[in-house]
C-alpha positions in Angstrom: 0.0 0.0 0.0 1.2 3.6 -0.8 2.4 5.2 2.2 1.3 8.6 1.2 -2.5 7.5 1.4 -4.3 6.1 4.7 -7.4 3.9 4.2 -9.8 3.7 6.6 -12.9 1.3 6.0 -16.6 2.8 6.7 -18.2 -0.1 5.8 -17.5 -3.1 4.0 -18.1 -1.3 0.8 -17.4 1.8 1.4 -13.5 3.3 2.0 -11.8 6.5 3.1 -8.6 7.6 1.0 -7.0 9.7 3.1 -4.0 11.8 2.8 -3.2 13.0 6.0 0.7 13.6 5.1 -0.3 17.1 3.3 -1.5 19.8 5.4 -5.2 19.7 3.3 -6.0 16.3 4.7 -8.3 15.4 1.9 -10.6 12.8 1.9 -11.5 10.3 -1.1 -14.1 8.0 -1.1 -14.6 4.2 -2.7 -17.9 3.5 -3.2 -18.5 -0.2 -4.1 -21.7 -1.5 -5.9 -22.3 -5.2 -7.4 -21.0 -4.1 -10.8 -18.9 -0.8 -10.7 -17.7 1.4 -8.3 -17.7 5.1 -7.5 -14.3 7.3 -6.5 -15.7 10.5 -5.1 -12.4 13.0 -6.1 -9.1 12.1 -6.4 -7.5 14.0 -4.0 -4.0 16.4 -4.7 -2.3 14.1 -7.2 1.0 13.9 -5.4 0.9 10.0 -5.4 -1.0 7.9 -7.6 -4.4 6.9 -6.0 -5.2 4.6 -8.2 -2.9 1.6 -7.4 -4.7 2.5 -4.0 -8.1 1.8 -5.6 -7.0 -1.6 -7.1 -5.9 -2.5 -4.3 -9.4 -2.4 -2.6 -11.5 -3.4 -5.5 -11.0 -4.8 -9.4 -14.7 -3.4 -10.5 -14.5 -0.6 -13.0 -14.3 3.0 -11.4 -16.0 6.3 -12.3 -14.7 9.3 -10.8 -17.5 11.8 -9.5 -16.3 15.4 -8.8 -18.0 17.2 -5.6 -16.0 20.4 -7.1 -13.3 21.2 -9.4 -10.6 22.7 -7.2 -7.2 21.3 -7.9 -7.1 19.4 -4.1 -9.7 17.4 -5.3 -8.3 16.8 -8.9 -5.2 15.6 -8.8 -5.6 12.2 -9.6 -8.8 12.2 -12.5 -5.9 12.1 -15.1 -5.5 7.9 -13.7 -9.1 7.2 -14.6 -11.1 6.9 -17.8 -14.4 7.8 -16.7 -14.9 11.3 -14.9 -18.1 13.2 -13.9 -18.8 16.6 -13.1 -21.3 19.2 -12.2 -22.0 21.0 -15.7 -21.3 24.6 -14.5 -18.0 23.1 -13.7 -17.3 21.1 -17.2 -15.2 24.3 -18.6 -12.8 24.6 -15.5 -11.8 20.6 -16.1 -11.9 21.3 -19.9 -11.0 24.5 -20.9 -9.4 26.6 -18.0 -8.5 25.7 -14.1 -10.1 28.9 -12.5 -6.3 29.1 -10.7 -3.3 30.0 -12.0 -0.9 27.3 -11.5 1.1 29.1 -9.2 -0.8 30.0 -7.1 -2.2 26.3 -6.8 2.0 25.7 -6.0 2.0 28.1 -4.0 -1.1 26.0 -1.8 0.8 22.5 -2.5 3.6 23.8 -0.4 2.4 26.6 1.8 3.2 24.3 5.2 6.2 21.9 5.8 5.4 18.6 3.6 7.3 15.5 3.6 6.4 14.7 0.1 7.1 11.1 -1.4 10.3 10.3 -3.1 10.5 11.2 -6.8 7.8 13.7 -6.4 9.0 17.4 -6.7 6.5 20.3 -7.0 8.1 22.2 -9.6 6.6 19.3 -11.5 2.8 19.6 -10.6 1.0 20.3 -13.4 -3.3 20.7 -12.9 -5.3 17.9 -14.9 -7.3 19.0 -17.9 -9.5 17.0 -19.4 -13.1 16.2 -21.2 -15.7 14.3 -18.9 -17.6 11.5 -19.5 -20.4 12.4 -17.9 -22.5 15.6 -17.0 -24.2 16.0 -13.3 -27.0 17.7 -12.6 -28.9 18.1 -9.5 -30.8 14.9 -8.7 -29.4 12.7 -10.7 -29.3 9.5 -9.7 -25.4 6.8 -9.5 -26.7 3.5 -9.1 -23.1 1.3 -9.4 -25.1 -2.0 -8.4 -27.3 -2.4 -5.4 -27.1 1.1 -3.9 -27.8 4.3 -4.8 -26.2 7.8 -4.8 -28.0 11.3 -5.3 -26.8 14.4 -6.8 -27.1 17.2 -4.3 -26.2 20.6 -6.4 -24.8 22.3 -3.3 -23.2 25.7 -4.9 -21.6 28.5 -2.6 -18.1 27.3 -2.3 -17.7 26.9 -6.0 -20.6 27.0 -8.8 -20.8 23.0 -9.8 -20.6 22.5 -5.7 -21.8 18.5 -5.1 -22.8 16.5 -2.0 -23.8 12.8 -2.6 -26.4 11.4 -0.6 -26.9 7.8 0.3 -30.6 7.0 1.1 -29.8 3.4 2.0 -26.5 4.3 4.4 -28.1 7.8 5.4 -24.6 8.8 4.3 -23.8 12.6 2.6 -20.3 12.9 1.3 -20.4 17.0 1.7 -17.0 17.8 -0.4 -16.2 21.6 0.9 -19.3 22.5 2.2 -18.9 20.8 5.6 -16.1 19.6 7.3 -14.2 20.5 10.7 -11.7 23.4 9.5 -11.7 26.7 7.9 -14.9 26.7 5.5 -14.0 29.2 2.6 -15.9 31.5 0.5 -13.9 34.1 0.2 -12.8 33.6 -3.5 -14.0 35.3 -6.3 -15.7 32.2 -7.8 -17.3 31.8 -4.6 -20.6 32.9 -3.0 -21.3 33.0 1.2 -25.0 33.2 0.5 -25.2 30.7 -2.2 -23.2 28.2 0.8 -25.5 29.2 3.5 -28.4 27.9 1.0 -26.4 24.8 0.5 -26.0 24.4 4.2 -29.4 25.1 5.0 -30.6 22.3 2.2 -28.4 19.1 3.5 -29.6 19.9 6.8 -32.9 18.8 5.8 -32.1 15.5 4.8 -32.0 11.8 7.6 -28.3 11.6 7.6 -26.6 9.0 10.1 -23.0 10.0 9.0 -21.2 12.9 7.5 -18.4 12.5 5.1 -16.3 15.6 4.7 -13.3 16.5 2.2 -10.9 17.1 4.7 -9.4 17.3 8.3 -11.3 14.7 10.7 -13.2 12.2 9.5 -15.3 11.0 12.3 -17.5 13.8 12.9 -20.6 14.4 14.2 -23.8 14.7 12.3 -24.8 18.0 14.3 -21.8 20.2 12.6 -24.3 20.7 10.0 -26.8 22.6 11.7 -24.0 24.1 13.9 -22.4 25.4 10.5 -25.8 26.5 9.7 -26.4 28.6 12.7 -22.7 30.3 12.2 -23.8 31.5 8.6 -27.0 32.6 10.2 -25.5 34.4 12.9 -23.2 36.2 9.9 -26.2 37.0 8.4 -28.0 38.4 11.4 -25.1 41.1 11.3 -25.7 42.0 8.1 -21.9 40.6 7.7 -23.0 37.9 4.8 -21.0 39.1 2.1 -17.4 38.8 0.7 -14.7 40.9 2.3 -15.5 40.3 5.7 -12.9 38.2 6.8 -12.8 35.4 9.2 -15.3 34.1 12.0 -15.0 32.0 14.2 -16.8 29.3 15.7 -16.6 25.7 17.9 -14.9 23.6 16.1 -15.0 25.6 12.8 -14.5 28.7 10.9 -16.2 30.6 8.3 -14.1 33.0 6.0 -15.7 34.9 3.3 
């Protein structure tokens, strides 16, 4: 197994690819059905996450995208089959909303011990034509369990969650996790995530599944991230420019 990733299983068909080594600590997830199975991201791309995948299964893999940030990215370039949200289709195809300095500039902002033989002077963004086009409720049925589109828009346009009615399970990309929550870029939009939030929070959901930092986390950050955007917004502070708040166990920037 790669050292660079850490698996973790969350059930017996269903895996974590973690890379904790990297100050992002992003989170993959291996969705296994009866006939294929579903990567959600690829993570940074510093090491090659799909020897990691066929390690765990030998069913064909589609990638699905929660966003096209290069974090979550990295590793499409492996994989023949890719999905994205279609107001996200031209930043895969056409032009990374980045410039890829400044997406160097992130890759090595904090101490990393990277993996021999990779050197980020080298890091190059993937490009490249999807497969297939998401659109909000869309349904990924890989065999014997289901997964729904969310269109969750605020931290980037194309924004996805992926809910699991079966598994009460919501992979929510960038919109939730335990960490600095961001909408502070231009292609970003603090009322468009406070919608977002506000929408997963309406859905049964037995176990969150964020894109980075701590995995195991509990299901009530969602309407605790909810009532920090409200609070925001109660100020009249809901807009870009406002810098960072903070919060128990998370902060908003926008």
């Amino acid at each position: 197994m790669d050292s660079w990733f850490t698996v973790e299983t969350i059930d017996s068909q269903t895996y974590a690819i973690s890379e904790y080594r990297h100050w992002e600590e992003t989170h993959c997830y291996l969705l296994c059905g009866r006939e294929k199975a579903i990567l959600i991201d690829t993570g940074l791309g510093i090491s090659g996450i799909r020897k990691v995948v066929e390690g765990l299964t030998d069913l064909p893999v589609t990638v699905v995208t929660t966003h096209v940030h290069w974090d979550h990215i990295g590793g499409h370039g492996l994989f023949d089959t890719i999905a994205v949200h279609e107001l996200e289709k031209d930043w895969l195809a056409v032009r990374f909303p980045l410039p890829l300095q400044a997406v160097k500039n992130s890759l090595t902002m904090r101490p990393c011990d990277f993996p021999d033989g990779f050197n980020p002077e080298d890091y190059r963004i993937f490009q490249g034509e999807p497969q297939i086009i998401l659109r909000d409720g869309d349904c990924l049925d890989p065999g014997g369990r289901e997964i729904r589109v969310v269109h969750t828009p605020g931290h980037s346009p194309g924004h996805c969650c992926f809910y699991e009615p079966d598994r009460q399970y919501m992979y929510t990309g960038d919109l939730v996790y335990e960490g600095c929550l961001d909408a502070f870029y231009p292609t970003t939009d603090p009322i468009l995530m406070y919608k977002s939030v506000k929408r997963i929070s309406q859905y049964e959901v037995s176990r969150i599944l964020p894109g980075h930092h701590r995995l195991d986390i509990p299901v009530s950050l969602v309407s605790r991230v909810e009532d920090g955007f409200t609070q925001i917004e109660q100020q009249g502070l809901l807009r870009q420019g406002n810098g960072l708040f903070e919060f128990d166990g998370f902060q908003i920037r926008i």
